[in-house]
C-alpha positions as CSV (number, residue, x, y, z in Angstrom):
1,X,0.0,0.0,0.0
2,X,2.8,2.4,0.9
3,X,4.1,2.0,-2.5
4,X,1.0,2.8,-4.0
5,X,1.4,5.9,-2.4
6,X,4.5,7.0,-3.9
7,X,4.8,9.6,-6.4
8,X,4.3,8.6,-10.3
9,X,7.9,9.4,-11.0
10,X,9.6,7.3,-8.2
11,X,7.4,4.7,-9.0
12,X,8.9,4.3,-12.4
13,X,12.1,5.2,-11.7
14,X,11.6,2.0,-8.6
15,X,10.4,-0.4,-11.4
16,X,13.4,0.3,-13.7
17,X,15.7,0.3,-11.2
18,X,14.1,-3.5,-10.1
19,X,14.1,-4.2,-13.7
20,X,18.1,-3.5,-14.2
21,X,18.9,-5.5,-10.7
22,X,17.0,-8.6,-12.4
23,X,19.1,-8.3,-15.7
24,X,22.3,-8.0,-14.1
25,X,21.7,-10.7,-11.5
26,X,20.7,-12.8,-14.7
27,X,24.3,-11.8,-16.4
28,X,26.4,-12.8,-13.4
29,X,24.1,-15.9,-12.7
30,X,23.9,-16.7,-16.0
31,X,26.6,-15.2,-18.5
32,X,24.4,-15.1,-21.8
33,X,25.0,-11.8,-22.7
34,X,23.4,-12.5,-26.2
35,X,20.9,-14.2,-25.1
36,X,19.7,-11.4,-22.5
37,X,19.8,-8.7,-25.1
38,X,17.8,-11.0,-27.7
39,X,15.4,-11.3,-24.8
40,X,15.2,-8.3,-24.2
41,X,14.4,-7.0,-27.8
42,X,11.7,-9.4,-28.4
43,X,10.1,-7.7,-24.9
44,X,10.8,-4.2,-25.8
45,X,9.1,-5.1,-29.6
46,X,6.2,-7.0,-27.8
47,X,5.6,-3.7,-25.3
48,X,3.9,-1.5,-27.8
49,X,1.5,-4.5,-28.9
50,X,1.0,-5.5,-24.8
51,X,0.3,-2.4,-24.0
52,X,-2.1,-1.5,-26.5
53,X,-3.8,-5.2,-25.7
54,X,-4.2,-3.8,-21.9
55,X,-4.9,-0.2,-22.7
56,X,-7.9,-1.3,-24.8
57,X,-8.9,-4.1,-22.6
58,X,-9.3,-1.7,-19.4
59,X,-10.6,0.9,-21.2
60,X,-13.4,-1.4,-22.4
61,X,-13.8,-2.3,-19.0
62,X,-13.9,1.0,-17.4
63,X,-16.6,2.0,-20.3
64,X,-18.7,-0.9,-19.2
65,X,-18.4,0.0,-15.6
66,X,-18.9,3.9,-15.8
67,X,-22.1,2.8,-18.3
68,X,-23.5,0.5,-16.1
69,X,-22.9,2.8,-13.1
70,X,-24.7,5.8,-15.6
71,X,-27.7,3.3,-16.4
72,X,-28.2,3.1,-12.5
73,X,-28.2,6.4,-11.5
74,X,-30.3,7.0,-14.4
75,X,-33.0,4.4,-13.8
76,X,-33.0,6.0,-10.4
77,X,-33.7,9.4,-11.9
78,X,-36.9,7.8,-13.7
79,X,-37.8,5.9,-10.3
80,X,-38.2,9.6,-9.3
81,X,-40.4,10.9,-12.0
82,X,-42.7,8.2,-12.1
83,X,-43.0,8.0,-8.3
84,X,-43.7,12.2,-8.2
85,X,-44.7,13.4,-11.8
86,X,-45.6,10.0,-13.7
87,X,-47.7,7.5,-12.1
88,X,-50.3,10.6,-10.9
89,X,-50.1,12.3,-14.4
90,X,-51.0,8.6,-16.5
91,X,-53.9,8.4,-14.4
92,X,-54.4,12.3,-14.4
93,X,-54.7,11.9,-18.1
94,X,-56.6,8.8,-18.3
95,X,-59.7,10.5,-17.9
96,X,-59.3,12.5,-21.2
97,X,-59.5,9.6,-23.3
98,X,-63.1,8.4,-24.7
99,X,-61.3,5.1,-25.1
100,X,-59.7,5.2,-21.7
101,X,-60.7,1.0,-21.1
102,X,-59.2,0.1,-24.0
103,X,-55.8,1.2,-23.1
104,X,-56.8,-0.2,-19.5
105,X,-57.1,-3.4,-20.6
106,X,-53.7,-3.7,-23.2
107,X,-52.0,-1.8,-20.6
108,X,-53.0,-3.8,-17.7
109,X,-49.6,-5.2,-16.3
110,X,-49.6,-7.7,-13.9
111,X,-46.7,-10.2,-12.0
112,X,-47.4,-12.6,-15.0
113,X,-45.8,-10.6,-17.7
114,X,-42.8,-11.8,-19.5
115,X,-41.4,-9.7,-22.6
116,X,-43.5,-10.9,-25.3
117,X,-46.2,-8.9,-23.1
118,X,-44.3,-6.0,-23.1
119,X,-42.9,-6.3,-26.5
120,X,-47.1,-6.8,-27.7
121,X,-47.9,-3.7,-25.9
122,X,-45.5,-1.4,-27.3
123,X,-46.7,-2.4,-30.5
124,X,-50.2,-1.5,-29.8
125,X,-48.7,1.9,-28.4
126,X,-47.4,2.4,-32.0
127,X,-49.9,1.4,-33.9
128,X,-53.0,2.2,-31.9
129,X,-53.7,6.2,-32.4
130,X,-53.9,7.9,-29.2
131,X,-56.6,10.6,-28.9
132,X,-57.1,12.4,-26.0
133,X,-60.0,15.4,-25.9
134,X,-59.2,18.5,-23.7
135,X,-62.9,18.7,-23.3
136,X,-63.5,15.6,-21.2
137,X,-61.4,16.2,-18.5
138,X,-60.4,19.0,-15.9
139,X,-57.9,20.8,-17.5
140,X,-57.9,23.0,-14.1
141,X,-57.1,19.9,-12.2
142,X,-54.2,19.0,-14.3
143,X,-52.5,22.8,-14.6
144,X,-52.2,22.7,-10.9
145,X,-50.8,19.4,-10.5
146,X,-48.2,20.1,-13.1
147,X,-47.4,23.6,-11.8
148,X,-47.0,22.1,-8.4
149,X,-44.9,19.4,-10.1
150,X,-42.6,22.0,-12.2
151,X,-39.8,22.3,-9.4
152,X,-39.1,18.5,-9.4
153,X,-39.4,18.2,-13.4
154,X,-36.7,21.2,-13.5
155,X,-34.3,19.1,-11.1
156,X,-34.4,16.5,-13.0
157,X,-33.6,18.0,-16.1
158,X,-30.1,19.2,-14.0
159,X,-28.9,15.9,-14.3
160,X,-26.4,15.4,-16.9
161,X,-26.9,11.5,-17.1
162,X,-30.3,12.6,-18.9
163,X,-28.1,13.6,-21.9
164,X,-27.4,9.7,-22.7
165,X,-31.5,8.7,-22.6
166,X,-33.0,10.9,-25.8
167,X,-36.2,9.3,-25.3
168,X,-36.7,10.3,-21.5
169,X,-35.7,13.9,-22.1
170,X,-38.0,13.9,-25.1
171,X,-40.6,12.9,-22.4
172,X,-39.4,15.8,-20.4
173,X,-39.8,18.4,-22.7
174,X,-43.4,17.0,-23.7
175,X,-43.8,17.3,-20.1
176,X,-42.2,21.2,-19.8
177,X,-44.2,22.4,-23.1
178,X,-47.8,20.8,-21.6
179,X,-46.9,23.0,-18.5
180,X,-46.1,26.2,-20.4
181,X,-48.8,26.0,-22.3
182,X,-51.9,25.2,-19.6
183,X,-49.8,28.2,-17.8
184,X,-50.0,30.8,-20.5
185,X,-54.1,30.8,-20.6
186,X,-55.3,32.7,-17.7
187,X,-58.2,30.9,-17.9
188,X,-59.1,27.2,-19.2
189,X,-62.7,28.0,-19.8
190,X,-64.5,29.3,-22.7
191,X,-61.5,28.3,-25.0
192,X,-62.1,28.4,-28.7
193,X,-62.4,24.5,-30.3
194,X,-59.2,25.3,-32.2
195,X,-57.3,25.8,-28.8
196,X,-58.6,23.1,-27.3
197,X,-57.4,21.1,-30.4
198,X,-54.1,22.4,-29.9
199,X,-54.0,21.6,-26.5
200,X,-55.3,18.1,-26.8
201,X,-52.0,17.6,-29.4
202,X,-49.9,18.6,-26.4
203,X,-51.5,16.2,-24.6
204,X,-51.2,13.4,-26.8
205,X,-47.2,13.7,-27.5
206,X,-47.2,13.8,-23.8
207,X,-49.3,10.7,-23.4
208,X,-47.5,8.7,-25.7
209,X,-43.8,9.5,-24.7
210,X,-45.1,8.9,-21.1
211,X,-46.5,5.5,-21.6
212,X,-43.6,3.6,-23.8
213,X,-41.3,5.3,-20.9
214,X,-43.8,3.5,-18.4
215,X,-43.2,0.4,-20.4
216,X,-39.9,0.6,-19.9
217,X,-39.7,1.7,-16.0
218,X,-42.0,-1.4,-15.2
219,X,-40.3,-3.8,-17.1
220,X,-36.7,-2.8,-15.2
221,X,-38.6,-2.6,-12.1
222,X,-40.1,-6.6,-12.4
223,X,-36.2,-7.3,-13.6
224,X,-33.9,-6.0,-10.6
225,X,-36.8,-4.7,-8.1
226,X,-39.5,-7.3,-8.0
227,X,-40.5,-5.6,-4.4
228,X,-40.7,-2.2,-6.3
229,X,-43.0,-4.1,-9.3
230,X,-44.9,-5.3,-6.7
231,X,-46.3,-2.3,-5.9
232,X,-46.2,-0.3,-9.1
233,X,-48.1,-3.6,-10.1
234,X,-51.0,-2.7,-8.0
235,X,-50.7,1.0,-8.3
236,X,-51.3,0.6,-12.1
237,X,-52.1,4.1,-13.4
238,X,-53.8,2.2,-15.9
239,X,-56.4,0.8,-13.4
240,X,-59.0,2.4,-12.3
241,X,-59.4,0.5,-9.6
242,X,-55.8,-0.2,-8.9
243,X,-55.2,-0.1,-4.5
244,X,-51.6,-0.6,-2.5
245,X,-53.6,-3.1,-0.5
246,X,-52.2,-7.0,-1.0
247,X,-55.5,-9.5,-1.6
């Protein structure tokens, strides 16, 4: 440990000087002086090849590690947003959807699903036209929620481990412009059907980045936090009836 400790420089100028004892205990032990220095040459040509072999090989392992390490803190980060600003904002929006049970019932996840569930249900998401109507729920309701919500959404956006997930920041933003726009109108009532159009399109990117993110969050969770899944299980947004209570 204490040579750990040592200076870069003296630690070099240690290993050479170990390295030079070795030869010339060789030499004296065993007089080969030719076959030292061909030894030796064949090491010193090997070095630039063994050195790029280990630079690579721990630089692919340090990547891995400092990826792995992002992924985690990252997936904590989305813990967050679904446990303050997600999970309340799917059901929030659920009731502006006339077809509200159908997404219900392809959206239903239980403890039973494998990835051929998950892997079916992004596929509806994609192909299945999501159409929410500003009319039909209470646009009031939702304003203050997000408003309330804004100072965790900006913290969120402070982390720089956001950069590496497009589609989650993507969400973000969906998420930032919804707010912007519900706080702009002084009022929410009396809005002109074009408006309420436009708002129902902010509302609908939302939606649909926010649900194949929920995908993914639930399927990491019933991966490396079956206790966690176990509760987001029966705190489905997507249920209606969803309650924390175990029956």
């Amino acid at each position: 440990m204490r040579f750990l400790r040592l200076p870069k420089d003296r630690i070099v100028w240690l290993l050479l000087l170990v390295s030079l004892i070795l030869y010339l205990a060789d030499y004296f032990l065993f007089p080969r002086a030719e076959e030292i220095g061909f030894n030796f040459m064949s090491n010193v040509a090997f070095l630039p090849v063994y050195v790029l072999f280990v630079t690579l090989m721990i630089e692919r392992v340090l990547k891995e590690r400092e990826r792995e390490a992002m992924i985690k803190k990252l997936n904590m980060v989305i813990g967050i947003f679904f446990s303050e600003v997600g999970s309340p904002l799917l059901r929030d929006l659920h009731d502006f959807y006339p077809d509200g049970e159908e997404l219900s019932k392809k959206l239903g996840v239980t403890v039973r699903w494998r990835e051929e569930d998950y892997r079916a249900a992004r596929e509806f998401l994609k192909q299945h036209e999501i159409r929410p109507d500003s009319r039909a729920g209470d646009l009031a309701a939702l304003r203050a929620f997000l408003s309330e919500k804004k100072g965790v959404m900006l913290s969120l956006m402070e982390n720089p481990n956001l950069l590496e997930h497009e589609s989650f920041t993507d969400l973000l933003w969906a998420v930032f412009h919804l707010i912007e726009e519900l706080q702009a109108r002084r009022s929410l009532t009396g809005l002109p059907a074009s408006d309420m159009d436009h708002l129902s399109g902010d509302m609908k990117r939302v939606h649909t980045y926010l649900l194949m993110e929920w995908l993914s969050y639930m399927a990491h969770l019933q991966k490396d936090y079956p206790y966690l899944f176990s509760l987001a299980v029966r705190m489905n947004p997507m249920n209606p009836e969803a309650h924390p209570e175990v029956t």
